[in-house]
N, CA, C and O atoms as a GROMACS GRO file, in nm:
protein
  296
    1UNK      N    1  -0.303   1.447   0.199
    1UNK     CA    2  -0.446   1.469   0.210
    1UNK      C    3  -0.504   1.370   0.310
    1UNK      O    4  -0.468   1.253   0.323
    2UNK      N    5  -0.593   1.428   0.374
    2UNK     CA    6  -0.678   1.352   0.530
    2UNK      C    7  -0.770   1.399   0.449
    2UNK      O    8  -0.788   1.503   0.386
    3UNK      N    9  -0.844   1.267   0.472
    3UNK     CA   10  -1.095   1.264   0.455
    3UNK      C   11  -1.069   1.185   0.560
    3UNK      O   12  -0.969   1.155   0.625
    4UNK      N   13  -1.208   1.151   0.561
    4UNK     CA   14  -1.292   1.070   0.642
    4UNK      C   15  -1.335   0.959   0.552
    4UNK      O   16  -1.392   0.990   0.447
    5UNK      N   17  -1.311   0.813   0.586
    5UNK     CA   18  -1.386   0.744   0.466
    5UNK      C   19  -1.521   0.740   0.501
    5UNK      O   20  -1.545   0.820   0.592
    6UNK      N   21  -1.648   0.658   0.451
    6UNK     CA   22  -1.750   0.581   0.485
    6UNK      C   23  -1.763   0.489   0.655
    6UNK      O   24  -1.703   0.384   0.679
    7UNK      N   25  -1.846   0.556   0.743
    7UNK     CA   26  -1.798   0.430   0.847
    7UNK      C   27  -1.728   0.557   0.994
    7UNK      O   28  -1.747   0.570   1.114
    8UNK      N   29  -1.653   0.619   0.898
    8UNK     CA   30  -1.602   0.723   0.992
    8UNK      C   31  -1.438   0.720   1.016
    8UNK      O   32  -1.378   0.801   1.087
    9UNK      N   33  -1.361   0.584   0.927
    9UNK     CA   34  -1.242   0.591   0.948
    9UNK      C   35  -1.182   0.693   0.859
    9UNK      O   36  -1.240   0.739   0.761
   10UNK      N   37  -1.032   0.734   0.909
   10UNK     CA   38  -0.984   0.838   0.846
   10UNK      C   39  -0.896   0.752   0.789
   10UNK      O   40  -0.868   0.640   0.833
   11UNK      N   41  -0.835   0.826   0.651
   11UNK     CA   42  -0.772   0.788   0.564
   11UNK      C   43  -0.679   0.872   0.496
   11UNK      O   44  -0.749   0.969   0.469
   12UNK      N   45  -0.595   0.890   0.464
   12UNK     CA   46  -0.466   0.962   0.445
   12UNK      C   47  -0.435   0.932   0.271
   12UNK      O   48  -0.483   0.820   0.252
   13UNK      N   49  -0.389   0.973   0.164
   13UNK     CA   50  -0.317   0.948   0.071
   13UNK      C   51  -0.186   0.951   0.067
   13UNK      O   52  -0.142   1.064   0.089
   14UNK      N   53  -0.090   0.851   0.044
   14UNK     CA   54   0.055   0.870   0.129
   14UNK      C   55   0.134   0.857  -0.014
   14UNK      O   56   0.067   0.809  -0.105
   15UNK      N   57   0.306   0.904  -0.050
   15UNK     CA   58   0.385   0.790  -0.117
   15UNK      C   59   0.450   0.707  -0.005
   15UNK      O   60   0.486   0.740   0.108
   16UNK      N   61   0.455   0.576  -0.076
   16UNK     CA   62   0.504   0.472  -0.012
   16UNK      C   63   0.603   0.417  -0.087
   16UNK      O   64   0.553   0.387  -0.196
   17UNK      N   65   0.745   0.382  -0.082
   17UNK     CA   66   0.816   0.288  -0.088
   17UNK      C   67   0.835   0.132  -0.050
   17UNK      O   68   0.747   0.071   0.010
   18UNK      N   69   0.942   0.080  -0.085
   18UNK     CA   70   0.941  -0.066  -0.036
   18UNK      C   71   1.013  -0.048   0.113
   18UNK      O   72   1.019  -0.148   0.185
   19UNK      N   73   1.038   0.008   0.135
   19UNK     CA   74   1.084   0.041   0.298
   19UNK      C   75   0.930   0.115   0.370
   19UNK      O   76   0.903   0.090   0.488
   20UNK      N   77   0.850   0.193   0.300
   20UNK     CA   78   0.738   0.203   0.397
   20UNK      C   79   0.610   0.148   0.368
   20UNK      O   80   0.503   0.180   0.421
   21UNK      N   81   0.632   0.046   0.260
   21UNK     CA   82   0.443  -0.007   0.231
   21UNK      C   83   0.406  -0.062   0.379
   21UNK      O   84   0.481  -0.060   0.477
   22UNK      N   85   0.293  -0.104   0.374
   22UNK     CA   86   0.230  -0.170   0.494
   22UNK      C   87   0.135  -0.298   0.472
   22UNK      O   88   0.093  -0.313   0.357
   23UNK      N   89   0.104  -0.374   0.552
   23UNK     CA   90  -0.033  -0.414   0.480
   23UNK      C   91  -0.169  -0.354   0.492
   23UNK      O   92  -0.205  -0.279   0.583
   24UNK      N   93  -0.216  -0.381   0.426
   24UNK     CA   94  -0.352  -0.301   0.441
   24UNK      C   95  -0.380  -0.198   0.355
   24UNK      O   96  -0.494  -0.150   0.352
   25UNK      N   97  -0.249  -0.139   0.250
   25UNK     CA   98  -0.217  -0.027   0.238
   25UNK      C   99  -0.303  -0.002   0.070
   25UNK      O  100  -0.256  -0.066  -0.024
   26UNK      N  101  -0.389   0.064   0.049
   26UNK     CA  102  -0.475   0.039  -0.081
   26UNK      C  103  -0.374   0.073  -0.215
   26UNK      O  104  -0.313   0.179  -0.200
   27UNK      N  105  -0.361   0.040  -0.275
   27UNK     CA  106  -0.228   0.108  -0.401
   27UNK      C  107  -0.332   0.050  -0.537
   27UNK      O  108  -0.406  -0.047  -0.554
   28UNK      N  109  -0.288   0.169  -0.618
   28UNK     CA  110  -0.396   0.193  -0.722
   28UNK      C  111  -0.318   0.164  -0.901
   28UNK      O  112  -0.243   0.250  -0.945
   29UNK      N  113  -0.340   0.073  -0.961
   29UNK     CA  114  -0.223   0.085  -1.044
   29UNK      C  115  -0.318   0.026  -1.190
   29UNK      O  116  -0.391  -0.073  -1.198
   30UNK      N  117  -0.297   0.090  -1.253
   30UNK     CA  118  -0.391   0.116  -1.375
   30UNK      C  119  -0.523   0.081  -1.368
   30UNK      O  120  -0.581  -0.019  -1.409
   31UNK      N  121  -0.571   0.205  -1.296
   31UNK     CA  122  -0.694   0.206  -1.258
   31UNK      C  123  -0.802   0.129  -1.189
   31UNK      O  124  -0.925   0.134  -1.190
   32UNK      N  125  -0.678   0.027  -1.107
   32UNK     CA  126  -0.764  -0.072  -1.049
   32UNK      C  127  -0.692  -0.050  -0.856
   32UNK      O  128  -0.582  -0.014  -0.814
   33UNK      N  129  -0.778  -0.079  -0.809
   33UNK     CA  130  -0.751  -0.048  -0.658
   33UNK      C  131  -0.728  -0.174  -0.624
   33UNK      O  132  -0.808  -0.264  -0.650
   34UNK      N  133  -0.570  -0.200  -0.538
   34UNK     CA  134  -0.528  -0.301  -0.482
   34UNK      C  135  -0.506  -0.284  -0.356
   34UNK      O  136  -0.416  -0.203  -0.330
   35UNK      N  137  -0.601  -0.374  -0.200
   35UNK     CA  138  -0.491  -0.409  -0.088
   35UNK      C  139  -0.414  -0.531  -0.064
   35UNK      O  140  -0.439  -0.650  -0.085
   36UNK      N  141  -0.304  -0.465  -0.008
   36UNK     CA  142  -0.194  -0.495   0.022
   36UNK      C  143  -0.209  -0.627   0.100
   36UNK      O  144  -0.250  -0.600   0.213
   37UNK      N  145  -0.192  -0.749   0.084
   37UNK     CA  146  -0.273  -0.880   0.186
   37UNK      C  147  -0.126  -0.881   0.286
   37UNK      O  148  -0.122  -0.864   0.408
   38UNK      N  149  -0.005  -0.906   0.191
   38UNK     CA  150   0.079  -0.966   0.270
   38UNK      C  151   0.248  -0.910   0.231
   38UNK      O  152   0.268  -0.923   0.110
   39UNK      N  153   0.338  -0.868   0.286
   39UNK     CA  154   0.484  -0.833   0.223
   39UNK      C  155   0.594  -0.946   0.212
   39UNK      O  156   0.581  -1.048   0.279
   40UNK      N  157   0.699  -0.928   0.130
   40UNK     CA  158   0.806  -1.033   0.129
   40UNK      C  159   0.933  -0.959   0.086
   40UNK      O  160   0.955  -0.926  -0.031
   41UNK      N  161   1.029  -0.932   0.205
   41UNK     CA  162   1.157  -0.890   0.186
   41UNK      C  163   1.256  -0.988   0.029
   41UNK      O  164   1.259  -1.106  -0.004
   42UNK      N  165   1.303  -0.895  -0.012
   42UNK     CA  166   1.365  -0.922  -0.152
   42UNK      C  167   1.494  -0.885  -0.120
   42UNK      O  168   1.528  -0.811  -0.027
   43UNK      N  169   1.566  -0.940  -0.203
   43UNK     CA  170   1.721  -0.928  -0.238
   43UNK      C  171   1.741  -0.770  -0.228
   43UNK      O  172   1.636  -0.712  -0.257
   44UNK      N  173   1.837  -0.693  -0.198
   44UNK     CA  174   1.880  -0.502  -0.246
   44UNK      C  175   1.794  -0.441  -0.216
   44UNK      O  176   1.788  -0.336  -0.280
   45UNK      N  177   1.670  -0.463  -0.104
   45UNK     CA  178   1.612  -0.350  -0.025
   45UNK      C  179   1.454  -0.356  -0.102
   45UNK      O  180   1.373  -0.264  -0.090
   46UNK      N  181   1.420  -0.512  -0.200
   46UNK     CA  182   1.347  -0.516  -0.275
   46UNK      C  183   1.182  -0.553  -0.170
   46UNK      O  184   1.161  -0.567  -0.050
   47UNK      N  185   1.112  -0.555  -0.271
   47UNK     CA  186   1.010  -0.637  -0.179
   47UNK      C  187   0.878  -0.702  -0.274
   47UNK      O  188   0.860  -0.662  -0.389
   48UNK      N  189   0.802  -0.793  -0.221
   48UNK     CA  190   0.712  -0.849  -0.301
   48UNK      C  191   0.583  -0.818  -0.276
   48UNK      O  192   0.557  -0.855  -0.162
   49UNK      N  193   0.496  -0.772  -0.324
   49UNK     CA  194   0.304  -0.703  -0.245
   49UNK      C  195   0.239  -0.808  -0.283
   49UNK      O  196   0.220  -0.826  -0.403
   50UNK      N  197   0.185  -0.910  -0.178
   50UNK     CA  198   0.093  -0.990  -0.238
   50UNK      C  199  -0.040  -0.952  -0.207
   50UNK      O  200  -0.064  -0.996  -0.095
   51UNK      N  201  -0.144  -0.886  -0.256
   51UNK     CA  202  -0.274  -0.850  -0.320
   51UNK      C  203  -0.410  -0.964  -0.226
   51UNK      O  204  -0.412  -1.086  -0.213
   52UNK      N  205  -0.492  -0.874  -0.183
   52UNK     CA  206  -0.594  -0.950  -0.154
   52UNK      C  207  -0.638  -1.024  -0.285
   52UNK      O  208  -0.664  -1.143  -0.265
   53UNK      N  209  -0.655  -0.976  -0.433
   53UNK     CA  210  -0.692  -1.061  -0.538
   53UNK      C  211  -0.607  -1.132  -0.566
   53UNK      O  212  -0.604  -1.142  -0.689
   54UNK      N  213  -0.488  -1.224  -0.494
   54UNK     CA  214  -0.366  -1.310  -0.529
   54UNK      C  215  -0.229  -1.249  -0.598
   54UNK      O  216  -0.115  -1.288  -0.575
   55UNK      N  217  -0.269  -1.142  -0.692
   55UNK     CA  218  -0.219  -1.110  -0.784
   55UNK      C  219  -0.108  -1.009  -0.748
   55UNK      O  220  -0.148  -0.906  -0.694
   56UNK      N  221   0.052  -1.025  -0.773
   56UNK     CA  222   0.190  -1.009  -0.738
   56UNK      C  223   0.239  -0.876  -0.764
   56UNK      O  224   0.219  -0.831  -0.877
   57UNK      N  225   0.312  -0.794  -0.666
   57UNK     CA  226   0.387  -0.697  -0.726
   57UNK      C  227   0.493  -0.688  -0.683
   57UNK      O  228   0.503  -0.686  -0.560
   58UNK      N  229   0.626  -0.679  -0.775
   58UNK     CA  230   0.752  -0.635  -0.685
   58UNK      C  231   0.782  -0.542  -0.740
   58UNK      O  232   0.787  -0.524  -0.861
   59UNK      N  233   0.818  -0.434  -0.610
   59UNK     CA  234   0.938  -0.304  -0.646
   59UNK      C  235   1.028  -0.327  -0.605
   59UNK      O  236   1.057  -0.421  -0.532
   60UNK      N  237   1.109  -0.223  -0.656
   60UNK     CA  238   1.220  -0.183  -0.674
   60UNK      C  239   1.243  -0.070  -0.497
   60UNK      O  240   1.167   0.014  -0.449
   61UNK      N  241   1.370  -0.119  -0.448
   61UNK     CA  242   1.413  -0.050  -0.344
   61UNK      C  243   1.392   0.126  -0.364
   61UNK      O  244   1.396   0.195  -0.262
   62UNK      N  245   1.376   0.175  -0.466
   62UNK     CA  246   1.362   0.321  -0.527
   62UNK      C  247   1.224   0.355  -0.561
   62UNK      O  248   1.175   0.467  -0.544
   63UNK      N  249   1.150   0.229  -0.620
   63UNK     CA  250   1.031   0.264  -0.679
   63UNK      C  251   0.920   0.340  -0.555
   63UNK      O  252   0.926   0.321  -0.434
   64UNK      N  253   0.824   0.427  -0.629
   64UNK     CA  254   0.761   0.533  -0.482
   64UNK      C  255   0.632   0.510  -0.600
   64UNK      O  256   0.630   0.508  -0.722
   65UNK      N  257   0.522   0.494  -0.487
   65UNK     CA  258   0.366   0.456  -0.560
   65UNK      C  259   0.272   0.559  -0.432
   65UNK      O  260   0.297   0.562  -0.311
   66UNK      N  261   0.167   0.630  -0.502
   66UNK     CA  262   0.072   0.719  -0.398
   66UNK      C  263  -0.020   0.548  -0.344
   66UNK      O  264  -0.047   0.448  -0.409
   67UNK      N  265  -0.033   0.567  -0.267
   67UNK     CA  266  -0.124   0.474  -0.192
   67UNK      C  267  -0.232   0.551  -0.083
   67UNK      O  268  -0.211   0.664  -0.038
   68UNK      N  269  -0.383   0.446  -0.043
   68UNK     CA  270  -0.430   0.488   0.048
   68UNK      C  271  -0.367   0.453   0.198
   68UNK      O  272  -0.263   0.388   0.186
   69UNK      N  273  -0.401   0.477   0.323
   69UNK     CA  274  -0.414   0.426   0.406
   69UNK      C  275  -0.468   0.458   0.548
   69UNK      O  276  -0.443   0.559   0.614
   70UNK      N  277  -0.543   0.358   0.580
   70UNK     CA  278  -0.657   0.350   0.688
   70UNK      C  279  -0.548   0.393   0.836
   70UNK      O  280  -0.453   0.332   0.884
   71UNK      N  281  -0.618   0.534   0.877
   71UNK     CA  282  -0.524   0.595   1.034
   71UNK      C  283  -0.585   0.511   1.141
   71UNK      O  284  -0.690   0.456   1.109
   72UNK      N  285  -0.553   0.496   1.227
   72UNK     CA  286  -0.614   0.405   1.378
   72UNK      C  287  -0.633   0.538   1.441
   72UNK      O  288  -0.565   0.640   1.445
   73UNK      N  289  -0.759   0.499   1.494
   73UNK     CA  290  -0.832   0.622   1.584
   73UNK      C  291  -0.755   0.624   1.751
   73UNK      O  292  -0.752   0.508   1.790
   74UNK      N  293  -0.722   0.675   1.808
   74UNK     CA  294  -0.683   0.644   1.925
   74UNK      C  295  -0.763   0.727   2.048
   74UNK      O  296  -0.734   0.705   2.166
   0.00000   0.00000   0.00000
């Protein structure tokens, strides 16, 4: 799914893995909306999401989460 957010940027709903998160990338996880501040490669293809609110996530090389993310206009 493509909208338009507020502002006029476009925005996409994607699944993302630990091979395709990004930063920036909005991920929504019990009902609370998280971006993505910063990544950290993990042991077996793992990875770590550190959160504009500080607060930690690691998946799993398998694990798949719907996320937002902001398209660049070109």
């Amino acid at each position: 799914m493509t909208a338009y957010a507020p502002g006029g940027a476009l925005v996409s709903s994607i699944e993302v893995t630990a091979a395709t998160v990004q930063r920036g990338d909005i991920i929504q996880l019990g009902g609370h909306a998280f971006r993505v501040r910063d990544l950290f490669q993990l042991p077996q293809g793992a990875k770590q999401l550190v959160f504009e609110s500080g607060e930690l996530l690691t998946i799993h090389a398998r694990t798949r989460l719907v996320a937002v993310r902001m398209l660049r206009r070109r």
